[in-house]
C-alpha positions in Angstrom: 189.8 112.1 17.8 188.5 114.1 14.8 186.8 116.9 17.4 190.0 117.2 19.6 192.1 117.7 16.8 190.2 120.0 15.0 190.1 121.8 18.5 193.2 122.1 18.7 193.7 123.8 15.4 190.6 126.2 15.9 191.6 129.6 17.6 191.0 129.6 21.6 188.4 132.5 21.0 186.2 130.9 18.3 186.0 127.5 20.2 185.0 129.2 23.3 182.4 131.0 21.4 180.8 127.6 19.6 181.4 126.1 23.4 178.8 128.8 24.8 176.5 129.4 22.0 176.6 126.1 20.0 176.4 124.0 22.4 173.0 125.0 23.9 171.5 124.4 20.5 172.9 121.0 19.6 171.6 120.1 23.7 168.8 121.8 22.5 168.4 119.2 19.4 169.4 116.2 21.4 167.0 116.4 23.5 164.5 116.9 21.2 165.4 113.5 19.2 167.1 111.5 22.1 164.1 109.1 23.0 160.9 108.4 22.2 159.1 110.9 24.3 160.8 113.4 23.1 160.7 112.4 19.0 157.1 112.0 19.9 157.2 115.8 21.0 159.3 117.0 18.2 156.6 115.6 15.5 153.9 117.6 18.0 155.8 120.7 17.5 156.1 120.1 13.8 152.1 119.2 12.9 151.1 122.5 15.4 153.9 124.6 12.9 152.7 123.4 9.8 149.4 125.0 10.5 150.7 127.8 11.1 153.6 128.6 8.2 152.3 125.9 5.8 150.5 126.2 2.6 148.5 122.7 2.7 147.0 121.7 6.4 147.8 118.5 7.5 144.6 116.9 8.6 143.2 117.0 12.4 142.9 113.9 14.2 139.3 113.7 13.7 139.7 113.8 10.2 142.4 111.1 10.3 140.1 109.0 12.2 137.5 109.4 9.6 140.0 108.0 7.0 140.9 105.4 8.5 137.4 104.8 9.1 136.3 104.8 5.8 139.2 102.4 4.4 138.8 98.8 3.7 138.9 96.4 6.5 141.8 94.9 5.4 143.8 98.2 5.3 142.5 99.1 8.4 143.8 96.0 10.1 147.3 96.2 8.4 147.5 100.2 9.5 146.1 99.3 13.5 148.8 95.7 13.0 151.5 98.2 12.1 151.0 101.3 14.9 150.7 98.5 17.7 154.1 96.9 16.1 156.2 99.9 15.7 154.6 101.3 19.2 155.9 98.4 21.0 159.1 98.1 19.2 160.0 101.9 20.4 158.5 101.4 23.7 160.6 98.5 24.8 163.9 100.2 22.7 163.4 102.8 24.8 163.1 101.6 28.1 166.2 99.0 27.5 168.3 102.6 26.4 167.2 104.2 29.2 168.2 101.4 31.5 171.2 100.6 29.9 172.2 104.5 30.0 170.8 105.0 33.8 173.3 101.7 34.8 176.2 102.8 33.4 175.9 105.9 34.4 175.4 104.7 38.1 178.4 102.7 37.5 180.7 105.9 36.6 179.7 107.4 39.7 180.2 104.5 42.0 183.9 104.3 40.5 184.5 108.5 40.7 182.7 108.0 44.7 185.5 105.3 45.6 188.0 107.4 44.4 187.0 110.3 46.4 186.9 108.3 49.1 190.1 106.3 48.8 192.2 110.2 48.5 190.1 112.1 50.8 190.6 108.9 53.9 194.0 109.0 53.0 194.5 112.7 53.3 192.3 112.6 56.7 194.3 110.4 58.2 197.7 112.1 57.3 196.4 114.9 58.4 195.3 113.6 61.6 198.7 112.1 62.2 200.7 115.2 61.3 198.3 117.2 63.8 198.9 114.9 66.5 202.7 115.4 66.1 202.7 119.3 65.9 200.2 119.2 69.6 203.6 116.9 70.8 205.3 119.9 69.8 203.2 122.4 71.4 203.4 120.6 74.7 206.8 119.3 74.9 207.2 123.4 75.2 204.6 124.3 77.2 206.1 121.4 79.2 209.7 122.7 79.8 208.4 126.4 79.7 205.8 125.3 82.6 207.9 122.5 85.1 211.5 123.0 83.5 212.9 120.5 82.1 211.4 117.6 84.2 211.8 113.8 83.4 208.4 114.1 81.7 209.4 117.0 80.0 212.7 115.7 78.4 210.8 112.1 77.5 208.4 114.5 75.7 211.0 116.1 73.8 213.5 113.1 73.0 209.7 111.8 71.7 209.1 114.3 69.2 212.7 113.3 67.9 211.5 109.9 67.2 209.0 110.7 65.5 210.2 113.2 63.4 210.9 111.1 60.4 207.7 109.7 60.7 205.9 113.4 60.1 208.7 113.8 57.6 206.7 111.4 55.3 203.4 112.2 56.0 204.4 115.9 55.3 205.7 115.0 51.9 203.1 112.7 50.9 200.3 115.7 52.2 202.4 117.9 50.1 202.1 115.2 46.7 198.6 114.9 47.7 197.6 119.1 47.4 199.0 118.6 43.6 197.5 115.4 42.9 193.6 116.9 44.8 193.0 119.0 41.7 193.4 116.1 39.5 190.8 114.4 41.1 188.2 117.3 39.4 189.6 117.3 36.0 190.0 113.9 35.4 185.6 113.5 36.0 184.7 116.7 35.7 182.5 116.1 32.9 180.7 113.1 35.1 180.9 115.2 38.1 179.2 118.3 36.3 176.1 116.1 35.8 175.2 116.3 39.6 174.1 119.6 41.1 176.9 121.1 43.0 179.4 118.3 42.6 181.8 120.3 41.3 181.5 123.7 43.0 181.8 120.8 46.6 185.3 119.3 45.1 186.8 122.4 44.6 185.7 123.5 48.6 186.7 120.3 49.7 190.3 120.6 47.6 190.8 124.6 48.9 190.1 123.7 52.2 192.5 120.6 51.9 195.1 122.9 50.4 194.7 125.5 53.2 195.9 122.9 55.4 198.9 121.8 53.4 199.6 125.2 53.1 200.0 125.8 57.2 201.8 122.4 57.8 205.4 124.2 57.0 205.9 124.8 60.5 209.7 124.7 61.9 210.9 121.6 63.3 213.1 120.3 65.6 217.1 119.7 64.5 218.8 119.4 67.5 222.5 117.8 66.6 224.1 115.3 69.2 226.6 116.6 71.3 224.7 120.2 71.8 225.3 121.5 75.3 222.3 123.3 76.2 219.8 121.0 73.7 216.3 121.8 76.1 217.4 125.5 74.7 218.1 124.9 70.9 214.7 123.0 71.3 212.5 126.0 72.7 214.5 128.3 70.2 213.7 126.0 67.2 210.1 125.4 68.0 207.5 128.1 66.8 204.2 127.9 68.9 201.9 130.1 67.6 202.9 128.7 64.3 202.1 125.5 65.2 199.1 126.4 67.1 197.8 127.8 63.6 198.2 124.5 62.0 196.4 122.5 64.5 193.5 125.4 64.4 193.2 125.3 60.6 193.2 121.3 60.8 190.8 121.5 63.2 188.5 124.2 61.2 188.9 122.4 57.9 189.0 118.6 58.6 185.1 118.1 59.4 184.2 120.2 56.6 186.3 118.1 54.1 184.9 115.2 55.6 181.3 116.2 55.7 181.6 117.6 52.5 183.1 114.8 50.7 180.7 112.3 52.2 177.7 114.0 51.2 179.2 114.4 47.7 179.6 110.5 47.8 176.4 110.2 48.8 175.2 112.4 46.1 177.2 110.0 43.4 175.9 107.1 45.1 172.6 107.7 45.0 171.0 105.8 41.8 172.5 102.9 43.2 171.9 102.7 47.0 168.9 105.7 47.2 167.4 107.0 50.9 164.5 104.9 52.5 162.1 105.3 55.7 164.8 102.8 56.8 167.6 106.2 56.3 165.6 108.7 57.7 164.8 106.3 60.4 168.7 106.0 61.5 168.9 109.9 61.3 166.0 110.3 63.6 167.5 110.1 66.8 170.9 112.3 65.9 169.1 115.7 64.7 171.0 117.7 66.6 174.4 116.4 65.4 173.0 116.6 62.0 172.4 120.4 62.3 175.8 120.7 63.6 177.2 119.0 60.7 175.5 121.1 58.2 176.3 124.7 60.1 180.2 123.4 60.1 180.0 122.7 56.2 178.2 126.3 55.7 180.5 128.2 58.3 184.1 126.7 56.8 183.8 128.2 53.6 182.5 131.7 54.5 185.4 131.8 56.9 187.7 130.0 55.2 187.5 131.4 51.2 
């Protein structure tokens, strides 16, 4: 609470300087006393420096040997008693960090993972629903504008009307959803940020979700009882190459977020489930719908933004 507060008190232009220039060093001195390895290498650096800028040369391990060489037995055993003790004490405090670290970390992502997944299902299904009601739309038109207004035609159309509440709430919730997306990357951005790419795949993911949000507001059918020529108001209401639009973006946009999010889930998933002959066994026989997936996830963006 200290660090925040004192943040917010510092000016915005001297924090972002310690952010960028600071901040490498003290990474820089974590990792240079963060386990035992790398205390081990920091010491190294140390002895080869003091022979170089020091007064009074430390001795070589030869000559160290021969010290210990020369010293009573009983010194000899209490100094070799004492390395072996302190060696295995770091060895195995090390190892039970590193574990402890390398599960909880696995944890964080498995918990960030499930919550990509929970929003990004929900947001493909809504999307799927409110595409299959704007391609009603489309061909309740095409319908009338093709036969006339047929039986078929007019079952089509009262159709639409049912189900117009329903797309109602599916378009607000997609709307609630485009807000609540970016949340998503600044609530675990700092876990996400840990994983090559996570982040720069979130913010696709959330821009091509948004481009789809963005094309639902197509014009919808409010025909009022009582109209006398309601097949008309309908076909005057109804926008098609609007809606058309929509359905094309949701079509352009709803394998990459999909293929996209899943491979980011995989990425976070990773320390705990891993890939095995077993995976690349399963993939073997679907190469060539593997290749496609990969050239839709490249393609979307570079078309897309």
């Amino acid at each position: 609470m200290f660090g925040l507060s004192l943040l917010r008190r510092m000016p915005a232009a001297l924090t972002a300087s310690l952010f960028y220039y600071g901040l490498p060093v003290l990474l820089v001195l974590r990792f240079l006393t963060g386990t035992v390895w790398e205390v081990f290498l920091l010491s190294a650096l140390l002895y080869w420096m003091s022979w170089l800028v020091g007064d009074s040369k430390p001795l070589t391990p030869g000559q160290l040997l021969v010290w210990i060489d020369g010293l009573p037995t009983e010194s000899k055993t209490a100094v070799i008693t004492s390395l072996l003790t302190i060696l295995g004490f770091l060895v195995a405090f090390h190892t039970a960090t590193l574990n402890w670290k390398a599960e909880a970390l696995a944890h964080l992502k498995a918990h960030v993972a499930g919550e990509i997944e929970s929003f990004f299902t929900e947001a493909s299904r809504l999307t799927t629903d409110a595409q299959i009601y704007v391609r009603s739309l489309i061909d309740a038109v095409n319908s009338v504008q093709v036969d006339g207004p047929t039986f078929d035609a007019m079952f089509k159309i009262q159709r639409t009307l049912e189900q117009l509440p329903k797309f109602l709430a599916t378009r607000d919730r997609l709307s609630a959803m485009s807000v609540e997306v970016h949340g998503i990357a600044g609530r675990h951005y700092l876990l996400l940020s840990t994983v090559w790419g996570a982040t720069k795949v979130l913010e696709d993911s959330a821009a091509a979700f948004s481009e789809i949000t963005n094309k639902m507001w197509v014009r919808l059918p409010n025909i009022q009882n009582g109209h006398p020529d309601p097949v008309a108001e309908y076909l005057r209401q109804i926008n098609v190459s609007e809606c058309a639009a929509f359905v094309t973006c949701c079509e352009k946009n709803y394998d990459f977020i999909n293929g996209a999010t899943g491979g980011l889930r995989g990425s976070l998933l990773a320390p705990l489930v891993g890939f095995n002959f077993s995976s690349v066994l399963s993939l073997s026989g679907k190469r060539s719908t593997f290749v496609d997936a990969l050239v839709k996830v490249r393609e979307v963006r570079k078309g897309g933004g």
